[in-house]
C-alpha positions as CSV (number, residue, x, y, z in Angstrom):
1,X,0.0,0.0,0.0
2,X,1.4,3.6,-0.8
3,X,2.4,5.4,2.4
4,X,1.1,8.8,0.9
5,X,-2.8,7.2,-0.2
6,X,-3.0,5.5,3.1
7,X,-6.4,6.4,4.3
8,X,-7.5,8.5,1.8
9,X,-10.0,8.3,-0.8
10,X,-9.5,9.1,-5.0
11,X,-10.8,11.9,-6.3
12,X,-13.9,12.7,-7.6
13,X,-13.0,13.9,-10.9
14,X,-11.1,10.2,-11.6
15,X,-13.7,8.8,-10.1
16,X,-16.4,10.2,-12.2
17,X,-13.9,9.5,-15.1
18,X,-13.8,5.8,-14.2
19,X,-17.7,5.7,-14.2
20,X,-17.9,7.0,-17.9
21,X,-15.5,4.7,-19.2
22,X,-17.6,2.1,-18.0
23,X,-21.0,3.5,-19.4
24,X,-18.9,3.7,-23.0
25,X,-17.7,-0.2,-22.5
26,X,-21.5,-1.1,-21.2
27,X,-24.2,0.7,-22.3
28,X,-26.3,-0.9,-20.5
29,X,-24.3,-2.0,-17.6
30,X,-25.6,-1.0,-14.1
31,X,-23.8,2.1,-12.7
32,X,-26.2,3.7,-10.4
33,X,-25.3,4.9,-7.2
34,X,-26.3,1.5,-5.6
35,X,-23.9,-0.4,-7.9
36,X,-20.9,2.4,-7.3
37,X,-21.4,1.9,-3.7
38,X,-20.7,-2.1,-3.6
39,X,-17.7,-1.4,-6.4
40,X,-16.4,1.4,-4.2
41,X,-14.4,-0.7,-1.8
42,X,-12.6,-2.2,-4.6
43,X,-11.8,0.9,-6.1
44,X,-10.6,2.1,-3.1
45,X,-8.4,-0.6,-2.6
46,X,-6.6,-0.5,-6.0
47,X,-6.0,2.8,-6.0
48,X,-4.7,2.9,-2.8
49,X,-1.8,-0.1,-3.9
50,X,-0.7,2.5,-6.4
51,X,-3.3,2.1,-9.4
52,X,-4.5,4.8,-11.2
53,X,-8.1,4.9,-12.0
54,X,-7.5,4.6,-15.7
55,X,-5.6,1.1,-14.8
56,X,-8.6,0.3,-12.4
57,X,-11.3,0.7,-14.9
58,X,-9.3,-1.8,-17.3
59,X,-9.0,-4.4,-14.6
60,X,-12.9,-4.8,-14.9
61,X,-14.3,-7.6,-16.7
62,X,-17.6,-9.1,-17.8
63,X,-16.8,-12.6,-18.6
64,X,-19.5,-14.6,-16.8
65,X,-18.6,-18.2,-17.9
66,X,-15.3,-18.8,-16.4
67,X,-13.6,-20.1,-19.2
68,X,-13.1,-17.9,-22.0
69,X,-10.0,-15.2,-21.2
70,X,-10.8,-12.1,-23.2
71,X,-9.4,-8.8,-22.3
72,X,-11.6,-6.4,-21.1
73,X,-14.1,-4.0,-23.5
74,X,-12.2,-1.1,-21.3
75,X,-9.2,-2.5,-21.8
76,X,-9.7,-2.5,-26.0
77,X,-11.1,1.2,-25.8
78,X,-9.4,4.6,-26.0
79,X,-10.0,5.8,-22.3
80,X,-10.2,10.2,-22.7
81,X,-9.5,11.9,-20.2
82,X,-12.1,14.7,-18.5
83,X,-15.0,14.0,-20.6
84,X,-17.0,13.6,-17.7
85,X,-17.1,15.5,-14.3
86,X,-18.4,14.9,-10.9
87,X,-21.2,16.5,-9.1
88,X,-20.7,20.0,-7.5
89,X,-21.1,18.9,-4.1
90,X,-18.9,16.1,-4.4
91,X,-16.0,15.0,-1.9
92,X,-13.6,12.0,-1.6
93,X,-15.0,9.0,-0.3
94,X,-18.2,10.3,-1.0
95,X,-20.0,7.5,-3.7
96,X,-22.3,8.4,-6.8
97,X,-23.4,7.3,-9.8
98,X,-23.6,8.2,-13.5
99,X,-27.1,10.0,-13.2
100,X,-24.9,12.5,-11.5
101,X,-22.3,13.1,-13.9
102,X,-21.7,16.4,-15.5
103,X,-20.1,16.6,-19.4
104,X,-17.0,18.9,-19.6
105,X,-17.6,22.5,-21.8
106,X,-16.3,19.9,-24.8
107,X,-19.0,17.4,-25.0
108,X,-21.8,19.8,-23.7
109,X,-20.7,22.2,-26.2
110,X,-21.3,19.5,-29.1
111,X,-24.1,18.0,-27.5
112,X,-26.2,21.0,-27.4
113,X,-25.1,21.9,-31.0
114,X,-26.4,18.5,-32.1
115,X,-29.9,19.2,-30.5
116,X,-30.1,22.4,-31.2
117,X,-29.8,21.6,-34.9
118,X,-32.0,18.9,-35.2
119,X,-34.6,20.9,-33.5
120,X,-34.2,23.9,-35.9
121,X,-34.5,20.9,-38.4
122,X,-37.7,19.7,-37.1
123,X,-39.5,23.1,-37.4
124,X,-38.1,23.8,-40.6
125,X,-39.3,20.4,-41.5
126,X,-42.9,21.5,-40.1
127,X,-42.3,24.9,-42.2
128,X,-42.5,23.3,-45.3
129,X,-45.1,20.8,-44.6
130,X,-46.7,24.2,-44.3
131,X,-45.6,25.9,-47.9
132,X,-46.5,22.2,-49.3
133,X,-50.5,22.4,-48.2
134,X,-50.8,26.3,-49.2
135,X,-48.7,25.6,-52.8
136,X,-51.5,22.7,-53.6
137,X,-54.3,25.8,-52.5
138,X,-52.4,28.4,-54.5
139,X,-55.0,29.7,-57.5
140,X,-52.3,32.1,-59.5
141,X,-49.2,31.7,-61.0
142,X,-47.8,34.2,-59.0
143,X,-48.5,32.8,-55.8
144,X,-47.0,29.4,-56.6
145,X,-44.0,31.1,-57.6
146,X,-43.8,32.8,-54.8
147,X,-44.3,29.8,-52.5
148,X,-42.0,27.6,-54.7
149,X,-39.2,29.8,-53.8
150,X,-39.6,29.8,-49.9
151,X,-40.0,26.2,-49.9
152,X,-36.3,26.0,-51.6
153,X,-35.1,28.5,-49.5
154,X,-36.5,26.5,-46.3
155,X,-35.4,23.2,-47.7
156,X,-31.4,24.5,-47.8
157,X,-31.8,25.7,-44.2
158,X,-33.2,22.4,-43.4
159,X,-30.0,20.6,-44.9
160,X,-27.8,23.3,-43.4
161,X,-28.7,22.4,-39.9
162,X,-29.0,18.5,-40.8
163,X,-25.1,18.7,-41.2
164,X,-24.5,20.7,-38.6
165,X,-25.9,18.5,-36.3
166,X,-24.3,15.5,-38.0
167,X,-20.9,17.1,-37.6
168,X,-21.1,18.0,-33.9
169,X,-22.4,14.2,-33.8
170,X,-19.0,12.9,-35.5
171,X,-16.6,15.2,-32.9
172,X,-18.4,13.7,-30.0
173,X,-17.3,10.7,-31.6
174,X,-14.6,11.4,-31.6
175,X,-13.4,12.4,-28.6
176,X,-15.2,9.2,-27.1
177,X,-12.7,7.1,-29.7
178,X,-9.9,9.1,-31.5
179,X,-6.9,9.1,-29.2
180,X,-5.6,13.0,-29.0
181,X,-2.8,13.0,-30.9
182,X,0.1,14.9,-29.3
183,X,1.0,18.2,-30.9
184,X,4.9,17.0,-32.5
185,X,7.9,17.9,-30.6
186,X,10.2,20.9,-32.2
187,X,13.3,19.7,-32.5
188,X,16.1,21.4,-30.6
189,X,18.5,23.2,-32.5
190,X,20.9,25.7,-32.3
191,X,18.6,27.8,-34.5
192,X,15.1,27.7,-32.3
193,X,16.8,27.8,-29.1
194,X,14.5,30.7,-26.8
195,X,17.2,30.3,-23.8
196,X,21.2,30.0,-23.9
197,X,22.4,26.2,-23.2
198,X,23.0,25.0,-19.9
199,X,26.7,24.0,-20.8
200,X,29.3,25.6,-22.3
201,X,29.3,29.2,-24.5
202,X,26.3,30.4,-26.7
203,X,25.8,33.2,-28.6
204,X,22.9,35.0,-29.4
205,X,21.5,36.5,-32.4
206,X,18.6,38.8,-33.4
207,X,17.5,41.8,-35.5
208,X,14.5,43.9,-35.0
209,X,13.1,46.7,-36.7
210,X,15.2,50.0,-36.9
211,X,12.3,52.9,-36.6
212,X,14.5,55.2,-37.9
213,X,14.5,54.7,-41.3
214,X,11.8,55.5,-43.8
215,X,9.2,52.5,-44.3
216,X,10.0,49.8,-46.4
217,X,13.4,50.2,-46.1
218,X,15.8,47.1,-45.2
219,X,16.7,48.2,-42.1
220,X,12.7,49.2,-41.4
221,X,11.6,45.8,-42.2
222,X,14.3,43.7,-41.1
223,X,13.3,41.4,-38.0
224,X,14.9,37.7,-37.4
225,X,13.8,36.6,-33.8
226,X,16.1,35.0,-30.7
227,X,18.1,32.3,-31.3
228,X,21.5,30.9,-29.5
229,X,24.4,29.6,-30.9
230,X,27.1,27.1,-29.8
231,X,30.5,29.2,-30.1
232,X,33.7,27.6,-29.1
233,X,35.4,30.8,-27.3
234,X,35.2,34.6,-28.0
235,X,36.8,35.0,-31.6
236,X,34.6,32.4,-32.8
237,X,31.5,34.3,-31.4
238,X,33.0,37.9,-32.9
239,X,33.0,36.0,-36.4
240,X,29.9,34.7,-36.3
241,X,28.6,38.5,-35.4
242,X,30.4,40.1,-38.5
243,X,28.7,37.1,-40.5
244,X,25.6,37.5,-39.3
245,X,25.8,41.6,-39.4
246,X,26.9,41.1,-43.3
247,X,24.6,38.3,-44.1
248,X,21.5,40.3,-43.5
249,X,22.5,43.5,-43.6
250,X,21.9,44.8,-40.0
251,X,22.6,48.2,-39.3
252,X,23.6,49.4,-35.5
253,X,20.0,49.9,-34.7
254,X,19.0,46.6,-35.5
255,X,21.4,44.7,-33.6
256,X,19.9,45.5,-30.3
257,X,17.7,43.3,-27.6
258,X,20.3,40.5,-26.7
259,X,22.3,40.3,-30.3
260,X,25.5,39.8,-29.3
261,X,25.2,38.2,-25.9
262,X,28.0,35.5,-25.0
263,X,26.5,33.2,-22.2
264,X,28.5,30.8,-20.2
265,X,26.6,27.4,-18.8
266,X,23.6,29.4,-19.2
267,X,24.6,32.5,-17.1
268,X,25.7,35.7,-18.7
269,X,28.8,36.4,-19.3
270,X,29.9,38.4,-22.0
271,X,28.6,40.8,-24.8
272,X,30.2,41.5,-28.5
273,X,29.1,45.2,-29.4
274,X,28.0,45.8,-33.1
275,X,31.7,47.2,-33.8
276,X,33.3,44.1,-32.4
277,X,34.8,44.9,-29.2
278,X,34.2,42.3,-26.5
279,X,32.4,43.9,-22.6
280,X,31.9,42.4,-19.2
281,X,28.4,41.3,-18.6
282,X,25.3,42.6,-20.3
283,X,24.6,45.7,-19.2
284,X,23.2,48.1,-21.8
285,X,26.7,50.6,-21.1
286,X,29.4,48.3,-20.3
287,X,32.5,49.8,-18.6
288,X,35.0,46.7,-18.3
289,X,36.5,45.8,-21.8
290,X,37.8,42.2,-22.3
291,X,40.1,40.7,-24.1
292,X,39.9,37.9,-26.8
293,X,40.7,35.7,-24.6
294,X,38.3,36.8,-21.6
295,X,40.3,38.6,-19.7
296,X,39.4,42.3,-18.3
297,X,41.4,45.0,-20.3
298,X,43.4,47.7,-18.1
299,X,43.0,51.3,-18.9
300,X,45.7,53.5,-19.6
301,X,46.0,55.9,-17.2
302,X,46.2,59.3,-17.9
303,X,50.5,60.5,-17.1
304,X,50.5,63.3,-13.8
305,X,52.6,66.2,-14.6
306,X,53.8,68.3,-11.5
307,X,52.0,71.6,-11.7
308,X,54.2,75.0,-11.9
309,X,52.7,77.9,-10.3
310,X,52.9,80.8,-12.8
311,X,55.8,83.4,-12.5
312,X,55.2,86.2,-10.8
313,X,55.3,89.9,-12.7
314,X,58.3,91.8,-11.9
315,X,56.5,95.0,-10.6
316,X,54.6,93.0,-8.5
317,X,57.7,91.8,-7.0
318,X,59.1,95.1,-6.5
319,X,56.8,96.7,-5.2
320,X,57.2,96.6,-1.2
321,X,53.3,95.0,0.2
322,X,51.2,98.1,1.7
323,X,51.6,98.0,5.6
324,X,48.0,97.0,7.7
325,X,45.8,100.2,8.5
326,X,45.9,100.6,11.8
327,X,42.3,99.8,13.9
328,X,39.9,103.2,14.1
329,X,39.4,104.6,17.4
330,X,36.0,104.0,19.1
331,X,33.8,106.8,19.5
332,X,33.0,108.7,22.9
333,X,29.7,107.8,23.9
334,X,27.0,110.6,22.7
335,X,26.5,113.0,26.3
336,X,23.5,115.4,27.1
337,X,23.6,118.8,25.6
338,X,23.6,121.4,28.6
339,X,20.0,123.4,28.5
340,X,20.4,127.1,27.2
341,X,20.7,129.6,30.6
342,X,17.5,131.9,30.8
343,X,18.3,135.7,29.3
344,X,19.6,138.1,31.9
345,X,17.4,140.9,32.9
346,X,18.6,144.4,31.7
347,X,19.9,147.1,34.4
348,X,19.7,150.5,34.4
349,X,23.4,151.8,34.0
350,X,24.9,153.9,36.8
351,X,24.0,157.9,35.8
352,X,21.1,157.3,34.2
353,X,18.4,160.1,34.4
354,X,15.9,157.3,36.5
355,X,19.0,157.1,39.1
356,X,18.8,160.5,39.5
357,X,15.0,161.1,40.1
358,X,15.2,158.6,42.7
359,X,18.0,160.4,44.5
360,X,15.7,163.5,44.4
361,X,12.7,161.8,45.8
362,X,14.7,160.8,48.7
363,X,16.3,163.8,49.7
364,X,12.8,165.3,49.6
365,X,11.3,163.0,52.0
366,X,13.7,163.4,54.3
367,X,13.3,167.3,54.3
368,X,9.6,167.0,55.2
369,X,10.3,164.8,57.6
């Protein structure tokens, strides 16, 4: 028993798988629910040995006298894959039968195309059992004309959807009995390689469009898509770039995307520029140029030559440097103005005619006194 189904159940989609292969071997074999239910231990045993329910379906057998060894009807059928689907509500270990399968989008899509054109047969069918009674009624020449040309026209329509239906009838078929075949393997070379090699050095090669011309113009129109190339070191992979630069023609702006690109064991590694020179990496501005043989390039450095300060003039020499200006004084501090003194009051000079009235007034009071 397989460690990793132990105690689980298959799922419901192979298990509704199984069931239709079944119904295809038997027609008319018993697959209800009921039936599942005393299969379903079975089942689950086999698949959980290791069996797949396509190998468990085959293992069935309805032989029923015990003497003749034929292999079984499954066994001799083409067994498709997801024609059928199980219920919505379904859940491992949970039984059911075919009333509750569901066809995938394929077969329902062909099935209803079937019915819907044999029912769009049936009424045109009815349609001209219709134009038949009224053309056997018709009194004029005109009418029966007229009628004679629907029941053509209806009658074409009619065999239209007769082989539509008969065609989604035959793909059904089909897919019931015509195994798939596989779509054919492209066959890895050199020249439809999408990705460099895992081993050893590729190069690879494209051109696209150049916008910059005019339309129609080579380099306008010119567009070969990715591909890698074995190279066997870095010469050989600058040749192949001037040949394929000359074979087609390819101008600077259409050797861009990853033209040019020198991978190692499927890592980048280098990249050969449209002029040639081999760079570090695949950057879009490379700074580290290699060699031919791999190896990083060293730039020459640019010679250092002492620098001489200029001579100085001769009057500039003799003439002696002006001495420093000696620091300004700081000014006094700003002091009060003193307030104007009030104007002195005028006096009477000595000998003036009011001194002597008042000597006269004296000397007369003292003589009446």
């Amino acid at each position: 028993m397989s460690r990793a189904r132990e105690g689980q159940f298959p799922p419901p989609g192979e298990l509704a798988e199984l069931i239709y292969y079944w119904m295809q071997a038997w027609p008319k074999a018993d697959l209800s629910e009921k039936k599942v239910a005393e299969l379903y231990p079975y089942i689950v045993q086999k698949w959980r040995e290791g069996m797949n329910l396509r190998h468990i379906a085959q293992t069935a057998c309805s032989c029923d006298d015990g003497k003749n060894i034929d292999p079984s009807p499954v066994a001799r059928r083409y067994l498709p894959r997801k024609l059928a689907l199980p219920p919505s509500d379904a859940q491992p270990g949970k039984v059911f039968g075919k009333e509750s399968l569901k066809d995938s989008s394929a077969v329902a899509k062909y099935k209803l195309d079937s019915e819907l054109a044999d029912l769009n047969g049936q009424r045109l069918h009815q349609e001209i059992a219709i134009v038949d009674a009224k053309l056997r009624n018709a009194k004029t020449e005109r009418e029966q004309q007229r009628l004679r040309t629907l029941r053509e026209k209806l009658t074409q329509q009619m065999t239209t959807q007769l082989e539509v239906a008969k065609e989604a009838r035959e793909r059904l078929s089909k897919l019931e009995t015509v195994p798939k075949k596989p779509a054919p393997r492209r066959k890895e070379t050199p020249e439809t390689w999408l990705h460099p090699p895992k081993q050893g050095l590729a190069l690879g090669l494209e051109a696209m469009p150049n916008p910059d011309f005019a339309p129609g113009t080579r380099q306008a129109t010119l567009s070969i898509p990715l591909y890698w190339t074995p190279v066997v070191d870095l010469r050989e992979a600058q040749s192949k770039v001037r040949e394929f630069i000359s074979t087609h023609g390819a101008g600077g702006g259409n050797f861009v995307g990853r033209a040019g690109r020198v991978s190692k064991d499927g890592e980048p590694w280098a990249m050969i520029s449209y002029n040639g020179r081999v760079w570090l990496g695949w950057q879009n501005n490379p700074t580290t140029e290699l060699d031919i043989q791999g190896v990083p390039m060293i730039a020459a450095q640019p010679r250092l030559t002492p620098q001489v300060a200029p001579p100085i003039p001769e009057a500039a020499a003799v003439k002696a440097p002006k001495p420093p200006k000696a620091p300004k004084a700081p000014k006094p501090p700003k002091t009060a103005k003193p307030s104007p003194a009030p104007p002195a009051q005028p006096t009477s000079a000595p000998g003036t005619t009011e001194d002597v009235e008042d000597q006269m007034a004296s000397m007369y009071r003292e003589d009446e006194s």
